[in-house]
N, C-alpha and C positions, 0 to 999 in steps of 0.2 A: 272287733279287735283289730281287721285288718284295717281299717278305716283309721281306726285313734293310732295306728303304728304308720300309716303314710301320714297323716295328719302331722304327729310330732316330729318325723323325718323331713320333713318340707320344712318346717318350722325351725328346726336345727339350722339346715341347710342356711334360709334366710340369714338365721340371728351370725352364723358364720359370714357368711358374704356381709354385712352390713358391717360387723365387726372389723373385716379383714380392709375394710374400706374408710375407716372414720381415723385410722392415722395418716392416711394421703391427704385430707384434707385438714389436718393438726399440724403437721411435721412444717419444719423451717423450709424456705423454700431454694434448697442447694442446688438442682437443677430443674429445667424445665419441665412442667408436665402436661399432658390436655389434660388439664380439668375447669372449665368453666364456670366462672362464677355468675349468677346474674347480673350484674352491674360491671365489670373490673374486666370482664375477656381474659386473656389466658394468661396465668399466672410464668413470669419473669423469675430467673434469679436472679440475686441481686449484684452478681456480676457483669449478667448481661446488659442488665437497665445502664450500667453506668455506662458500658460500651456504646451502647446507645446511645445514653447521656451526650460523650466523650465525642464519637462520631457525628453527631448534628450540630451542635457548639464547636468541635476545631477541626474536625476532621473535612466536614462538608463544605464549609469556607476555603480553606484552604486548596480542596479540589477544586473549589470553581472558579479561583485565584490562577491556579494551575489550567486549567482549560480557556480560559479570558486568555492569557498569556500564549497558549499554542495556539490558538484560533488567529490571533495576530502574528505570529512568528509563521502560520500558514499562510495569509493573508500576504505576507511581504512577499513569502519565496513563491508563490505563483502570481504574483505582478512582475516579480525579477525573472521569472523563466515564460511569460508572455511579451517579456522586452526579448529577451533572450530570441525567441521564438516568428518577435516580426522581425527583428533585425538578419537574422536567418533566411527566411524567407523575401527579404527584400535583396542579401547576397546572393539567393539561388534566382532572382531571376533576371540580376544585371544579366548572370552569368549563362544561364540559357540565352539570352537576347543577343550575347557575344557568341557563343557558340552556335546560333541561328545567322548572326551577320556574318561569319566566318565562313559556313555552309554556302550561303549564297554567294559568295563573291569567288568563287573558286577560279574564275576567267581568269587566264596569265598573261603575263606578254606574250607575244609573239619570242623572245629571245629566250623565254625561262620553257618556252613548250618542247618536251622531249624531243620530239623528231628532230628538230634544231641544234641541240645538244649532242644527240648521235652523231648528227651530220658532220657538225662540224668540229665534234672528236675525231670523225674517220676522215675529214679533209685534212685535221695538224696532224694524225698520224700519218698517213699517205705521205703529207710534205716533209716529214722529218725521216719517213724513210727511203723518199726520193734521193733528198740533201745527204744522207752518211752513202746514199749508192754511190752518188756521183763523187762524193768526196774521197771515198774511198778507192774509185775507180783511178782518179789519178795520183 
């Protein structure tokens, strides 16, 4: 008795599970499900497919429309900023080469070297306050 009473409990069991399973494979297919068919792979809705559809027909040309077109518009602006970039570099090194000649040539004249300048600030002053002494004197 306990036997024929698991026996037809199992058997319930099954005939429920099978039952409760044979409208996912009936029903329209409004959204996507895993359930694999042998031949067909995973069942699409049929909104998606067309997205899909829609995406590989306009969507996908057009992006690679779009990326052709920035690859070139990238292409331009780093030839424009490797001009950019020698022409730079050609400015930075007149202008170390001037500020290298510049360095080296520091030798003055003999009239432009300080001591000389002092000197002979405090010889015109001396003379100019020689000249109001005496001036003044008579």
């Amino acid at each position: 008795m306990k036997k024929l009473l698991c026996r037809t409990t199992a058997l319930l069991l099954i005939l429920i599970l099978i039952a409760s399973t044979i409208p996912a494979y009936g029903e329209g297919c409004r959204e996507a499900k895993a359930v694999k068919t042998p031949c067909e792979g995973v069942l699409l809705p049929t909104e998606a497919a067309k997205k899909a559809a829609q995406c590989i027909t306009v969507d996908l040309p057009r992006l690679q429309v779009n990326l052709d077109y920035t690859k070139q518009v990238c292409s331009l602006s780093e030839a424009h900023l490797r001009s950019l970039l020698t022409l730079e570099e050609d400015e930075n090194k007149l202008l170390q080469d001037n500020i290298k000649r510049l360095m080296q040539s520091q030798e003055t004249s003999w009239y432009e070297h300080p001591v000389f300048l002092v000197g002979s600030g405090f010889a015109v002053g001396m003379g100019a306050a020689i000249t109001l002494a005496v001036l003044l004197k008579n």
